[in-house]
C-alpha positions as CSV (number, residue, x, y, z in Angstrom):
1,X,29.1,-67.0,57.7
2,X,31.3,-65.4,54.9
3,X,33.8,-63.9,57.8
4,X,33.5,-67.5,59.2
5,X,34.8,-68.9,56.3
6,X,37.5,-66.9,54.9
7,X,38.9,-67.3,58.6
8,X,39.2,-70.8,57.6
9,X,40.8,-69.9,54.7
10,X,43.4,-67.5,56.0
11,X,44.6,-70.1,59.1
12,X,47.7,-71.7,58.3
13,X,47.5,-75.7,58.6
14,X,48.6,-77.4,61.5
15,X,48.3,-81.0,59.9
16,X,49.7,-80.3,56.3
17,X,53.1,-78.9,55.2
18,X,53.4,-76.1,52.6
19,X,54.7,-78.6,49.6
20,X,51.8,-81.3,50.1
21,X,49.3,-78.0,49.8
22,X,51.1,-76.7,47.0
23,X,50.9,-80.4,45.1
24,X,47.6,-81.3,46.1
25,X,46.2,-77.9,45.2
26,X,48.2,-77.9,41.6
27,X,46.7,-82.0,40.7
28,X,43.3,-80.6,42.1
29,X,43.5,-77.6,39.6
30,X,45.1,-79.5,36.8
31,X,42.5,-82.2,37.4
32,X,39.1,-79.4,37.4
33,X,41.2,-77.6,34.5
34,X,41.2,-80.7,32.2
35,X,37.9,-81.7,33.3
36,X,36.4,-78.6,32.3
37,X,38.0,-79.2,29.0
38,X,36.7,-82.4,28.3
39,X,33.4,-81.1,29.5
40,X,33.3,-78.1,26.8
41,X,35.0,-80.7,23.7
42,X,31.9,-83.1,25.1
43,X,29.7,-80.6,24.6
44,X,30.8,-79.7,21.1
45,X,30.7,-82.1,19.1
46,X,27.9,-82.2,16.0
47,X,26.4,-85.7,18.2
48,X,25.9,-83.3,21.1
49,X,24.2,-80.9,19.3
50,X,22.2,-83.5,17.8
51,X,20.9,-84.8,21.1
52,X,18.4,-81.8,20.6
53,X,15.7,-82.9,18.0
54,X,15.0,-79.7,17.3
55,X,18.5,-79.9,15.7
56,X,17.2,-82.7,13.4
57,X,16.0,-80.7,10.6
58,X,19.1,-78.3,10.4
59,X,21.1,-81.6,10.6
60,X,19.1,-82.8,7.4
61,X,19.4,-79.4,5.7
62,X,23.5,-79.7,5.9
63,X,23.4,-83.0,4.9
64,X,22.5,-82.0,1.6
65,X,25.7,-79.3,1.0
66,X,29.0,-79.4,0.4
67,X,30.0,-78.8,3.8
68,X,28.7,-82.4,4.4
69,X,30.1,-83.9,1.2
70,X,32.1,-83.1,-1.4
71,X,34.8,-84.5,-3.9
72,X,37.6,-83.4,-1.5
73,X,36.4,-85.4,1.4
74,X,36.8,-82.4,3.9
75,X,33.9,-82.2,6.3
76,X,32.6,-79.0,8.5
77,X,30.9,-80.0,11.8
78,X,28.9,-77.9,13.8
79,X,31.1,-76.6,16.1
80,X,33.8,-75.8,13.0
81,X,31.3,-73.5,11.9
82,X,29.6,-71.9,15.2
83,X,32.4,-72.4,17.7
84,X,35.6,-70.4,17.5
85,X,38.6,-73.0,17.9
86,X,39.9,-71.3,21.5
87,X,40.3,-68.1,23.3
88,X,37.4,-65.8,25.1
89,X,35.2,-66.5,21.9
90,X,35.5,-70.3,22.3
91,X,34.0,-69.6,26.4
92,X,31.5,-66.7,25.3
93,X,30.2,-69.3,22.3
94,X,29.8,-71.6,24.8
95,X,27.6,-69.4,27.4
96,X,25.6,-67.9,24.3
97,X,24.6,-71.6,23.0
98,X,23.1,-72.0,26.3
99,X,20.2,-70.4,25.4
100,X,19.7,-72.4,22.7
101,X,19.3,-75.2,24.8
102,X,16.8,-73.1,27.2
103,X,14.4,-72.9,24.2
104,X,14.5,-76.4,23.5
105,X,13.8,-77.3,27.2
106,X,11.0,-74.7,27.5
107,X,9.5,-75.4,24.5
108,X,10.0,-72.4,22.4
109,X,11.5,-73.9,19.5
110,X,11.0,-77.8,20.4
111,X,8.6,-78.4,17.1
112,X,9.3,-78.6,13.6
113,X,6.7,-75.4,12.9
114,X,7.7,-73.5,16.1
115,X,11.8,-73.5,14.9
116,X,10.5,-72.1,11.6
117,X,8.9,-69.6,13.0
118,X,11.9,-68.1,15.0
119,X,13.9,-69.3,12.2
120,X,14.8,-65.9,10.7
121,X,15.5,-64.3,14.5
122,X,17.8,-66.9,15.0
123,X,19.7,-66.9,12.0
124,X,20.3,-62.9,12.1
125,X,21.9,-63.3,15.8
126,X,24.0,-65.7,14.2
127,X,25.0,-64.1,11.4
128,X,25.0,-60.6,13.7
129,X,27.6,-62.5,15.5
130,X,30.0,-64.0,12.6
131,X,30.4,-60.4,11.1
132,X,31.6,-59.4,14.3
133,X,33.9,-62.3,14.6
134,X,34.9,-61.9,11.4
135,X,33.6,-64.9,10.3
136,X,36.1,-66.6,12.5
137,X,34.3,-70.0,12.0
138,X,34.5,-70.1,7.9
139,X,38.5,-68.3,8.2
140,X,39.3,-72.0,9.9
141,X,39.2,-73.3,6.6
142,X,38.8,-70.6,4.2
143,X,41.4,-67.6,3.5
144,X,41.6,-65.6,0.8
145,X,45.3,-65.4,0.7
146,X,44.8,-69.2,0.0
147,X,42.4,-69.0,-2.7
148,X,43.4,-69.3,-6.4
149,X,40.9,-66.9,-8.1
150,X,42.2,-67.8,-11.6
151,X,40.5,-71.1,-11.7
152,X,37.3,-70.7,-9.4
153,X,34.5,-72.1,-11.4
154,X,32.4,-68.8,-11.4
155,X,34.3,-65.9,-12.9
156,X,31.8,-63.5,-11.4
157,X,32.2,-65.0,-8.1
158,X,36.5,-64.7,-8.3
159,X,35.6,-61.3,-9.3
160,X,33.1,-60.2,-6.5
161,X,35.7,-62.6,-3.7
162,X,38.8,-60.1,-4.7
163,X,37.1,-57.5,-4.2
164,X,35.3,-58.1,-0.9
165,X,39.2,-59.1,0.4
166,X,40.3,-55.5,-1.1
167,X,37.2,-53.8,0.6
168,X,37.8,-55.4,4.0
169,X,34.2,-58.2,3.6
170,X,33.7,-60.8,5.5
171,X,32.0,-64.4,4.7
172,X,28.8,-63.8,6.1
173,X,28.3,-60.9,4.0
174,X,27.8,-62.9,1.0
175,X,27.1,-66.7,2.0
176,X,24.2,-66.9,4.2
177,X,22.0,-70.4,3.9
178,X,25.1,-72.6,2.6
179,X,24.7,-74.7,5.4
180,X,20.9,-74.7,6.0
181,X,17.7,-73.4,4.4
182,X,17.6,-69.5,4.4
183,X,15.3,-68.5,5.9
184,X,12.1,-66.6,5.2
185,X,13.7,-63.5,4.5
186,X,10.4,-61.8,4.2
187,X,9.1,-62.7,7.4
188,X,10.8,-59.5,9.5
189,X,9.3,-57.2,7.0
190,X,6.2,-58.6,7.0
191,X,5.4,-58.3,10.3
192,X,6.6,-54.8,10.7
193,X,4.1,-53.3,8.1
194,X,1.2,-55.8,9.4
195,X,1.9,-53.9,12.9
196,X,2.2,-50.4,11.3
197,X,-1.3,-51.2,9.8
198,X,-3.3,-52.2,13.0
199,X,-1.6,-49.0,14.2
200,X,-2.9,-46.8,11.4
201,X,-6.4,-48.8,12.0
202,X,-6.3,-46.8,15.7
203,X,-4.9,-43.6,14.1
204,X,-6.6,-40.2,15.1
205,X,-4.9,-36.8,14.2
206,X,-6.0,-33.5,14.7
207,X,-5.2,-30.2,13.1
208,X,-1.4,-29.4,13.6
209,X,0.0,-33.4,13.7
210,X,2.3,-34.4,10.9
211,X,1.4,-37.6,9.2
212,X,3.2,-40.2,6.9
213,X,1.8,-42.7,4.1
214,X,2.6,-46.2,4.5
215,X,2.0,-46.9,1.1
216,X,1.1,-44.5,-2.1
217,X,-2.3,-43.0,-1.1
218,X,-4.5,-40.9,-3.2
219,X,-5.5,-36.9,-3.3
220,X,-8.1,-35.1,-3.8
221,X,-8.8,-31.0,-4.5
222,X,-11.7,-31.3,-2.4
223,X,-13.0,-33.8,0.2
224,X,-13.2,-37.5,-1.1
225,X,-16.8,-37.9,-1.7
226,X,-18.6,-40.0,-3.5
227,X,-18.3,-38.8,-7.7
228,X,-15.2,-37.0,-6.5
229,X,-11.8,-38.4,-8.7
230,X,-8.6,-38.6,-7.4
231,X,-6.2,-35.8,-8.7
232,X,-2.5,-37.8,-8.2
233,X,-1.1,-39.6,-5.7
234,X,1.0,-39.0,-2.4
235,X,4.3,-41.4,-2.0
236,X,5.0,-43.1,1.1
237,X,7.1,-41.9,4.0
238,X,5.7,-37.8,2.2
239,X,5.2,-35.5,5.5
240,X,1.6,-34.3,5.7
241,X,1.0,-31.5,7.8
242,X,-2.5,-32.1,9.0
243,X,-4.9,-28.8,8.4
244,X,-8.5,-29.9,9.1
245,X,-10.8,-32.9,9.8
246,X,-13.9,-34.4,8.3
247,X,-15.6,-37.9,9.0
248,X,-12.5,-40.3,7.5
249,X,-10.8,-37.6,5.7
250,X,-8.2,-35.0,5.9
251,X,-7.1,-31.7,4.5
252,X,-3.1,-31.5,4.4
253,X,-0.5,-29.2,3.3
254,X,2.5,-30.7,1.3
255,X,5.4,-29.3,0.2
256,X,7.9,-29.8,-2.1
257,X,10.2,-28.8,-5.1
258,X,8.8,-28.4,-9.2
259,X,11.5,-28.5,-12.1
260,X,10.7,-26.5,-14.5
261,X,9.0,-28.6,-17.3
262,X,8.0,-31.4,-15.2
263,X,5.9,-29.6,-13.3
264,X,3.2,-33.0,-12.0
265,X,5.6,-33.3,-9.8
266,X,6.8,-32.4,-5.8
267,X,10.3,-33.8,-5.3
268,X,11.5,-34.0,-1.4
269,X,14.6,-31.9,-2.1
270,X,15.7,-29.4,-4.9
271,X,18.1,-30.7,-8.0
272,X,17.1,-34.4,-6.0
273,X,14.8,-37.1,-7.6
274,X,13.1,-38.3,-4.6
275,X,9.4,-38.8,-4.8
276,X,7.0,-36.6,-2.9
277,X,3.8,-36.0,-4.9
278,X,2.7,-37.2,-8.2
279,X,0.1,-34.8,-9.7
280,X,-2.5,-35.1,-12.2
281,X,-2.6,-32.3,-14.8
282,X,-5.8,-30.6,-13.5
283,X,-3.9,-30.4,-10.1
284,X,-0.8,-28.8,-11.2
285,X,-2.3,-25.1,-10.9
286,X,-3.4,-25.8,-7.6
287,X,0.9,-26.0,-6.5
288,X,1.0,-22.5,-4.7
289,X,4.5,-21.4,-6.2
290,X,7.2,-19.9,-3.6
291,X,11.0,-19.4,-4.2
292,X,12.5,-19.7,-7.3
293,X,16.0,-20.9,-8.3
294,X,18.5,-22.0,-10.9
295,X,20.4,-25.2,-10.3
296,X,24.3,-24.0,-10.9
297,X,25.4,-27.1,-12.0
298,X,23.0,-27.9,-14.2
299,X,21.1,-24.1,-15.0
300,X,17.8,-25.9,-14.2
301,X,15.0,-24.4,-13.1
302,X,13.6,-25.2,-9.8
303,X,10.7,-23.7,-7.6
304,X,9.9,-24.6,-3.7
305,X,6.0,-24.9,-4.1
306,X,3.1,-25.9,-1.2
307,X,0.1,-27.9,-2.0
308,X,-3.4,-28.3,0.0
309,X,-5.6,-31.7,-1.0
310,X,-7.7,-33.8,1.0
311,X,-6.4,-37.7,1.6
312,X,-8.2,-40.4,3.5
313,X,-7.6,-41.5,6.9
314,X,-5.8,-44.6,5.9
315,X,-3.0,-46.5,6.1
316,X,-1.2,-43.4,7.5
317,X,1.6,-43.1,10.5
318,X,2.5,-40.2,12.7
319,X,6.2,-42.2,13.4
320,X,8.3,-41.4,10.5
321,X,11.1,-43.6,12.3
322,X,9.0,-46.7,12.0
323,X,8.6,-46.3,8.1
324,X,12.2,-46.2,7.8
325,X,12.6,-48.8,10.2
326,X,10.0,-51.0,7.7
327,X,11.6,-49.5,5.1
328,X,15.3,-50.4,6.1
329,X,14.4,-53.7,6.9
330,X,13.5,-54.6,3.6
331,X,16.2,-53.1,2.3
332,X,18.6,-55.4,4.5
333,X,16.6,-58.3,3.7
334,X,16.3,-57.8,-0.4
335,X,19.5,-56.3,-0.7
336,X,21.8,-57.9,1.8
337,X,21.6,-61.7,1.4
338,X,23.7,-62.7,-1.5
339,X,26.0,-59.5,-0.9
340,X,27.8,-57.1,1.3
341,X,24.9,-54.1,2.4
342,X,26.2,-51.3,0.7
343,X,25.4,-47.9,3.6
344,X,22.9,-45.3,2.7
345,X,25.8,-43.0,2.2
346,X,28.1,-44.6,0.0
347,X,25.8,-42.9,-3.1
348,X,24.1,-39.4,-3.7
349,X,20.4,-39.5,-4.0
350,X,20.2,-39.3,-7.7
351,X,23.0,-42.4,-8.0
352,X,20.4,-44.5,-5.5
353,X,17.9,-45.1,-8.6
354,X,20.5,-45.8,-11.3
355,X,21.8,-48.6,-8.2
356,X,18.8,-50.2,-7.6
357,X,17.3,-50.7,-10.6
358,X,20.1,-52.5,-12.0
359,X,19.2,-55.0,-9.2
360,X,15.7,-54.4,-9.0
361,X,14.7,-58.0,-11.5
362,X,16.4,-59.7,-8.7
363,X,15.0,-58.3,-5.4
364,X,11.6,-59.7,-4.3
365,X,9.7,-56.7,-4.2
366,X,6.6,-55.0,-5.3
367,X,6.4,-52.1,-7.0
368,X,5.4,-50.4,-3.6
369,X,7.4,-52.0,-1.7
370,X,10.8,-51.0,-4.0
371,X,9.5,-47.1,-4.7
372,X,9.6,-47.4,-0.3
373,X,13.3,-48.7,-0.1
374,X,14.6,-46.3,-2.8
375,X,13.2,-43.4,-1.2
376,X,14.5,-44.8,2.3
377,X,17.7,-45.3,0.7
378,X,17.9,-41.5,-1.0
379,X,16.5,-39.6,1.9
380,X,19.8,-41.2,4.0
381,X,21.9,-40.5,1.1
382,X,25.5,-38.8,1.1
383,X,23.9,-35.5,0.2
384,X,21.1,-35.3,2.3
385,X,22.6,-36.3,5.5
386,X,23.5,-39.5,5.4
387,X,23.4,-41.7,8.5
388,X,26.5,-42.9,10.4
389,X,28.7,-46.0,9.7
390,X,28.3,-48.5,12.0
């Protein structure tokens, strides 16, 4: 059939000359060309978006901004925003927003309560794709060659604008859910720690496995029974080396560095401040003391010391890359909404607590929940490997 056809295609006509082929075929391109540009305009416009009612609600969300209304009279659509004005982008925008339209027709995010639910997914492939752009949609307005600092309303704002131009930042770094309700930011995390605990719930190891705290867990000197008081506490994302088993507990060998004078407790690396192992005084003899050393830089006194305690089967892991996957994605989530994500790397270990606690009265974290991200954010830190730039 196909070598029937293209036959068709290669015999010169018989009936038509060369110029009336030439002229029909040019007004029949020019004719599909235009067509399929009115098509993809047709298809852009914020009242064809709007034909989807699950489009309703973000509709009534940017109502209420200043994209909508404002002194100046200047109004964003939708496709200002999510459509690039031409070029590949313009077609690959146009192809990606299909399936937007496939979960309205099968139903996936056709309710009210089912858009809210895939609310936060959505809005991270969008943003995802606006830092790669370059935030091509806000640069059809905004620039900051344009933008006279000197008398923005928010001198803070001026400030933290010059220097995102100087450092190479894009919109979407710093202004997520101007145009509609941000999202649950929460939600991602959430989820990632409810699985990791139906996990643990299954979790069996045997001597020899290495095992990980989600969350600060208790020790013991001897097996956790009943009269027997915890003697400090284990910090997440610690490795325990697994030595025996008994019934719902187990015995496990940590390790860790002691400074001399604060000796309650195991830090992950020497002359570092990341949390291992915090002991309670009747514990610190029980530290089996190995290799001693003096810091050069700062003559202080540091010994590489092993521990064996008893924990409970609980809450634990044997995939250190999923606690840093929970881990990171709070960090992304707390840290990354109203500003560019610094990387791991860009600080030493020590430098990561002095960083976040200056923002930690703003991040929506517990205290488990931030001790987690700043050990996340030291163990990938410049001076202990670091991870690479993306």
């Amino acid at each position: 059939m196909i070598r029937k056809i293209w036959g068709v295609m290669r015999r010169p006509s018989t009936r038509w000359g060369l110029g009336t082929l030439v002229l029909g075929g040019a007004f029949v391109g020019a004719l599909g060309w235009n067509g399929f540009h009115y098509a993809v305009e047709q298809t852009t416009t914020t009242k064809f978006c709007l034909s989807c009612h699950s489009m309703q609600g973000n509709f009534e969300e940017y109502k209420t901004t200043v994209h909508y209304s404002n002194p100046m009279g200047v109004r964003a659509e939708c496709a200002d925003c999510h459509v690039p004005k031409s070029g590949w982008r313009l077609y690959r925008a146009k192809v990606l927003a299909a399936k937007d339209l496939w979960g309205e027709i099968t139903g996936k995010v056709d309710t009210p309560e089912k858009f809210e639910a895939h609310r936060l997914e959505m809005a991270e492939t969008v943003w995802a794709d606006m830092k790669a752009n370059d935030s091509v949609g806000c640069r059809s307005c905004h620039s900051f060659e344009a933008m006279d600092f000197a008398h923005q309303a928010k001198p803070e704002g001026a400030k933290q604008m010059q220097q995102a131009m100087l450092d190479g930042g894009t919109c979407i770094d710093c202004h997520k859910g101007i145009a509609h309700k941000l999202p649950d930011m929460s939600s991602g995390y959430k989820k990632l720690f409810e699985d990791l605990q139906a996990e643990a719930g299954q979790l069996r190891p045997k001597a020899g496995d290495t095992v990980y705290p989600l969350q600060t867990v208790e020790l013991y000197l001897e097996e956790p029974k009943d009269g027997v008081k915890a003697a400090g506490k284990v910090i997440a994302a610690t490795p325990m080396v697994v030595a025996a088993v008994s019934g719902k507990a187990l015995q496990v060998k940590l390790e860790g560095w002691q400074q001399e004078g604060a000796e309650r407790m195991l830090y992950a690396a020497q002359g570092r401040r990341i949390f291992n192992v915090a002991l309670a005084p009747t514990a610190v003899a029980a530290v089996v003391p190995g290799a001693r050393m003096t810091d050069p830089d700062t003559d202080q006194v540091w010994t590489d010391g092993t521990l064996t305690v008893w924990v409970k089967n609980g809450n634990l892991t044997d995939s250190l890359d999923k606690v840093w996957s929970y881990a990171g994605s709070m960090f992304s989530a707390a840290c990354g909404t109203c500003h560019v994500l610094p990387h791991t790397n860009h600080f030493l270990a020590n430098q990561w607590i002095g960083t976040l606690n200056a923002m930690k009265p703003k991040a929506p974290l517990n205290e488990e929940q931030f001790r987690l991200v700043q050990k996340y954010v030291q163990m990938h830190a410049k001076d202990m490997g670091g991870e690479a730039e993306e």
